[in-house]
C-alpha positions in Angstrom: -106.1 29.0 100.2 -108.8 26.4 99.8 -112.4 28.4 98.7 -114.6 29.1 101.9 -117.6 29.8 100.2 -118.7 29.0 96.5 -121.2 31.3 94.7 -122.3 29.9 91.2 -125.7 30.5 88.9 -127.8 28.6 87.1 -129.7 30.4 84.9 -132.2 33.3 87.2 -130.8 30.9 90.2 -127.6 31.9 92.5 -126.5 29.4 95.0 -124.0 30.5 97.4 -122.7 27.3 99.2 -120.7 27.0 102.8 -117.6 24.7 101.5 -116.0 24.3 104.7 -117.0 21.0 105.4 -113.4 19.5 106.6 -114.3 22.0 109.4 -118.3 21.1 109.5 -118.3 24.7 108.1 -117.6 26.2 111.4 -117.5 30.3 110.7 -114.1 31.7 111.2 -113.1 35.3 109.6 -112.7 34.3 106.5 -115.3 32.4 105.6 -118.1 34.7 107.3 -116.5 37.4 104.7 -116.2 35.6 101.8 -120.5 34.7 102.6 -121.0 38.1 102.7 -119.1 38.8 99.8 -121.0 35.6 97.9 -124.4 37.0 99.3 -124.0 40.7 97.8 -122.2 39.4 94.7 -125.3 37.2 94.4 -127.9 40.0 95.0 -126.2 42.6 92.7 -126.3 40.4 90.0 -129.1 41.5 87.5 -129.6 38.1 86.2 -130.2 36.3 89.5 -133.9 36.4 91.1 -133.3 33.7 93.6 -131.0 33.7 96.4 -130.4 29.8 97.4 -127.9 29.2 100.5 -126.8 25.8 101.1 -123.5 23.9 102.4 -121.3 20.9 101.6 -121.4 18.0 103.8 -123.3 16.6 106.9 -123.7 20.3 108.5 -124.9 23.3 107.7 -122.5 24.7 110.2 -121.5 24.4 113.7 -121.3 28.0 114.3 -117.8 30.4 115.5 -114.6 28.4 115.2 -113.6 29.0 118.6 -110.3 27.6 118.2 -109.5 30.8 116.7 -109.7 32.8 118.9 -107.0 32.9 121.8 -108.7 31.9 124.9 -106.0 33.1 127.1 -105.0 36.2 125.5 -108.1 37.0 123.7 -107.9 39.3 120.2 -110.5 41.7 120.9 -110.1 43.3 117.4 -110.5 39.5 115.6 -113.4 39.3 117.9 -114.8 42.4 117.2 -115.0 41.6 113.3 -116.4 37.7 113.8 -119.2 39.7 115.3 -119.3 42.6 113.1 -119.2 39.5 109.9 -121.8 37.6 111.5 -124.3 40.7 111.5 -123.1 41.7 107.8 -124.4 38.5 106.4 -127.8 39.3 108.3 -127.8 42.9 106.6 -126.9 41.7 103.1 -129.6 39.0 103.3 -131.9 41.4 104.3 -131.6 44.0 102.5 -131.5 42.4 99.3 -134.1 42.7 96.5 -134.2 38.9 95.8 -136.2 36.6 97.4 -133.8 33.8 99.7 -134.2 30.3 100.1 -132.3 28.2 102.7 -131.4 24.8 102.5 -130.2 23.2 106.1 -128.9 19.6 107.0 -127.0 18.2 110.4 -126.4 20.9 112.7 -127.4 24.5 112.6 -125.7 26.1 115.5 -125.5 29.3 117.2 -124.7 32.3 114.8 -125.1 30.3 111.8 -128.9 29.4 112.6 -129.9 33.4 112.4 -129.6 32.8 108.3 -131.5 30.3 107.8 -133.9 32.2 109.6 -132.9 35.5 108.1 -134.2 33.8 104.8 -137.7 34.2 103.1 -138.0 30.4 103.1 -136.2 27.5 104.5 -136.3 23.9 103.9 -134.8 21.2 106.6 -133.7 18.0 106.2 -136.1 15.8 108.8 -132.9 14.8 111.1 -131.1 18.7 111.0 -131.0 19.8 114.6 -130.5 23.7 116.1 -128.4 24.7 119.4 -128.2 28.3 120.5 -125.6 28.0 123.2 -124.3 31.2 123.7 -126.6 32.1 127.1 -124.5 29.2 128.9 -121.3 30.1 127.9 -121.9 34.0 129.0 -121.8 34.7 124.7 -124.9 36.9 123.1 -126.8 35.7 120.0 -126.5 37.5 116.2 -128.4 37.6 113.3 -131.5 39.7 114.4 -132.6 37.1 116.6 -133.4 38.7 119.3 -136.3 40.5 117.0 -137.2 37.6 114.9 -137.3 34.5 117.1 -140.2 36.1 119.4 -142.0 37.5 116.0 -142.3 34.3 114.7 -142.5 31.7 117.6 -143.6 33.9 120.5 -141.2 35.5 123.4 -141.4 33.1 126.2 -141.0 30.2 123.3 -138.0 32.3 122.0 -136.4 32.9 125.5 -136.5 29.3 126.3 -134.8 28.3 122.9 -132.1 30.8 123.5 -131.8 30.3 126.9 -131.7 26.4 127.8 -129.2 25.4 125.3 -130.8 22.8 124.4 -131.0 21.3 120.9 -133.9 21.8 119.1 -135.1 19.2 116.0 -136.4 19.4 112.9 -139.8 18.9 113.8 -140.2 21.6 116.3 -138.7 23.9 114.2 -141.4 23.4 112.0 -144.1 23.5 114.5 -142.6 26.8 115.9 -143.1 28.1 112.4 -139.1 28.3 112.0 -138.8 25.8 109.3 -141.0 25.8 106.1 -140.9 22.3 104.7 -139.2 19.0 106.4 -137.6 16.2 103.8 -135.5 13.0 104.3 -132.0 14.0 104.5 -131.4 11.9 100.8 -133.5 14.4 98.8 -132.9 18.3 100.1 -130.4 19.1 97.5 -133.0 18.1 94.4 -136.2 18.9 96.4 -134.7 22.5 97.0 -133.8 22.8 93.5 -137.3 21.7 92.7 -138.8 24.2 95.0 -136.7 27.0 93.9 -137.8 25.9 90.2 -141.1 26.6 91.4 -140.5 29.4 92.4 -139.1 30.9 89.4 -141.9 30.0 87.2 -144.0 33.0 88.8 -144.0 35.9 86.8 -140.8 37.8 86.8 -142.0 40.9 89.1 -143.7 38.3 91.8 -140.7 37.3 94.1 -139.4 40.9 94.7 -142.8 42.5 94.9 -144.1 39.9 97.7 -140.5 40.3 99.0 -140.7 44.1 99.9 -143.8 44.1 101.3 -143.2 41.3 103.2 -139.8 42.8 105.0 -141.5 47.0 104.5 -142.0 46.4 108.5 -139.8 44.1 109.6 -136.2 45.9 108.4 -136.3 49.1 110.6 -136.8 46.2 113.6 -134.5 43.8 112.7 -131.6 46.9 112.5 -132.5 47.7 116.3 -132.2 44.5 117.1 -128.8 44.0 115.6 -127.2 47.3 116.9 -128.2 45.8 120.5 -127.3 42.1 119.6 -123.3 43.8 118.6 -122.9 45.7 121.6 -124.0 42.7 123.6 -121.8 40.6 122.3 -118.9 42.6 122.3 -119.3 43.6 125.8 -119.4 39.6 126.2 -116.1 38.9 124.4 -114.7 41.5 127.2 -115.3 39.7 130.2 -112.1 38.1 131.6 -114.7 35.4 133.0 -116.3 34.1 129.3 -112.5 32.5 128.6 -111.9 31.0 131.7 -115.8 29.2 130.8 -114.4 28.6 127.6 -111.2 26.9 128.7 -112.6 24.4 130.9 -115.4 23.8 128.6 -112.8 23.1 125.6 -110.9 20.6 128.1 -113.8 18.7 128.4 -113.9 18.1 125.0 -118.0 18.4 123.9 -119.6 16.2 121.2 -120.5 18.9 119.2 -118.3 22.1 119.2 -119.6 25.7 118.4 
């Protein structure tokens, strides 16, 4: 079985690495495990003081690979654990004692746009996009974003990005104050490197010091907000009515799949 998810070091550096790209990284079962199991792997390690998240490819990731779940017959159990995945990666992120960058290019969509904004920092190639369409197809978003998107960019601004569906560039992400730093597509890989260089050359105790007291209020929060986010979403996966959406929206055959 091909690796989902690569997790390697250099030096006080982990980068864990979405290498789905065949699949424009879309999330299935196994590969939101293996992330989770990269991402605690990554913070256990007493060597590593910085967390670095990336993918291969054009995208960062399209978000749940729907064509694994049966849209006729649906697995309520598979279901069950994509969700219950999705909010683990959120957790580990969190609750980590080393500080997380994200590096994010093409499309960031649905689920998979919660880590990015799970992490400490993110940096965005100038042409990545966002899409949270879970609202139109009767789904329920993950990832603490439900607490996080209003903290940061304001409710009504947080409502209207997870309600319209509609994709959201680069360049408002930054002016919501979602996105840290904006570079040409060509140079994320070394400029992330460079900033996570940077980043590194602060004294040792510096990145988990400003790291706990930067989350101290936030965790209790974000745990709420995931415990409502899961039953949400569960109850969503229940309704007979989500799969016939999903059926006629798969026979229409979208541009960009989630």
């Amino acid at each position: 079985m091909p690796e989902l998810v690569r997790h390697e070091r250099r030096g006080a550096l982990s980068v864990v690495t979405l290498a789905r790209p065949d699949h424009r990284n879309a999330v299935n079962l196994p590969l939101v495990r293996a992330l989770d199991d990269a991402l605690r792997a990554a913070s256990a390690d007493p060597e590593t003081r910085l967390v670095l998240l990336t993918a291969e490819g054009e995208h960062f990731s399209v978000g749940d690979d729907l064509k694994e779940f049966d849209i006729i017959e649906p697995a309520l159990d598979h279901a069950d654990a994509v969700i219950a995945g999705f909010q683990a990666v959120t957790r580990s992120i969190l609750s980590s004692s080393k500080v997380h960058v994200c590096a994010v290019r093409g499309w960031a969509i649905g689920g998979a746009f919660a880590w990015p904004v799970n992490c400490d920092l993110s940096i965005w190639a100038e042409d990545a996009r966002v899409l949270l369409p879970e609202s139109g197809h009767g789904l329920f978003v993950s990832g603490g974003l439900t607490h996080l998107l209003p903290t940061r960019c304001g409710q009504s601004r947080a409502f209207d990005m997870m309600l319209s569906g509609e994709p959201i560039s680069a360049q408002r992400l930054l002016a919501f104050g979602l996105a840290d730093r904006l570079v040409p597509a060509t140079e994320l890989d070394d400029e992330a490197q460079r900033w996570c260089d940077r980043l590194l050359a602060l004294p040792v105790r510096s990145l988990p010091a400003y790291r706990r007291a930067m989350w101290s209020e936030s965790r209790d929060a974000v745990e709420r907000a995931l415990a409502v986010e899961t039953a949400e979403a569960m109850s969503a996966v229940r309704d007979p009515a989500l799969y016939a959406r999903m059926a006629n929206w798969r026979s229409r055959k979208p541009a960009i799949a989630i």
